[in-house]
C-alpha positions, 0 to 999 in steps of 0.5 A: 254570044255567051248567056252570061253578061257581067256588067260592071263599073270599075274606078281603079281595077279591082272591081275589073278584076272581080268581073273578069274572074266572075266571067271567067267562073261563069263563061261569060262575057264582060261589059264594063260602064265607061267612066262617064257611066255608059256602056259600049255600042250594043252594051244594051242589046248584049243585055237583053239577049242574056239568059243571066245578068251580074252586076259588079260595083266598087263600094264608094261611100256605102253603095254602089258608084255613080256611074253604075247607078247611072248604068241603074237609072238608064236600065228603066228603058228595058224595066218599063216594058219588063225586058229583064223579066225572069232573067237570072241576076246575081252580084259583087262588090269590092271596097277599101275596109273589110267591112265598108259597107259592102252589103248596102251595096249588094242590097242595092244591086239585089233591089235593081234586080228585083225591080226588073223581075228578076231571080237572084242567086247567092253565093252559096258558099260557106264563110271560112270563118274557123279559128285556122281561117286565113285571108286568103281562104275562099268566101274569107269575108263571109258573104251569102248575098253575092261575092264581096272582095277587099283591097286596101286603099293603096294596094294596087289591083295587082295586089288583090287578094287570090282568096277574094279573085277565087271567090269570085270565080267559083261564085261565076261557077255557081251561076253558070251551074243555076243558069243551065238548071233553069235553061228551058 
């Protein structure tokens, strides 16, 4: 079993996108919320057997979707007795508009991770924010707290942008690379 656990809710694929170039960053394995916001069998044990946890969520009216905040309010069973506690966390998000309030869900992700005890990390990339930047440069939307991806409302997910799918795999990397720093 991998000790890298990317949990992710995905309406139309793009979110599933982002969480498989994570994952593929990372080495780490992919567990989707279902559409009715549940996980898969042995979803909650898989997660409490990881080192590292991340968090993917669309952006749907300025936060996260309903069935990853089902996924949320279900996660107070492994709170209350402080089962995450320690556990690297880290997260990402993909929305129609550039901006799309993108961060709200980001903090979101950030205060779950938070409640559980746990540490978080960044995407420690800089913004490719220079006048000869182009949208398919890595960390092009200029994101520090986790990877943040855009896809316009009627691109398909096939149709995301590469820049956005690298910075999510090299934002996988970075976790990887935090968690085998803090491995006991």
């Amino acid at each position: 079993m991998t000790d890298i656990v990317v949990v992710y809710h995905s309406g139309y694929g793009h979110t599933q996108r982002m969480a498989q170039a994570v994952a593929q960053g990372a080495g780490a394995l992919t567990l989707a919320i279902d559409g009715e916001g549940q996980l898969p069998a042995q979803g909650w044990e898989q997660l409490a057997a990881a080192r590292a946890i991340v968090f993917g969520s669309p952006t749907y009216m300025g936060g996260p979707s309903w069935q990853f905040k089902r996924f949320a309010d279900a996660s107070s069973r492994p709170w209350f007795v402080q089962a995450w506690r320690d556990k690297l966390f880290a997260g990402f998000t993909n929305s129609a508009s550039v901006n799309g309030n993108k961060q709200t869900t980001l903090d979101y992700l950030f205060q779950l991770a938070m409640q559980h005890g746990g540490i978080w990390v960044g995407s420690g990339m800089l913004p490719s924010n220079a006048s000869a930047a182009r949208r398919d440069d890595l960390n092009w939307i200029g994101a520090f707290s986790g990877a943040m991806a855009q896809s316009p409302a009627d691109a398909s997910a096939a149709d995301m942008h590469p820049g956005d799918l690298e910075t999510a795999r090299q934002f996988g990397e970075r976790i990887a690379q935090t968690a085998g720093r803090l491995k006991s």
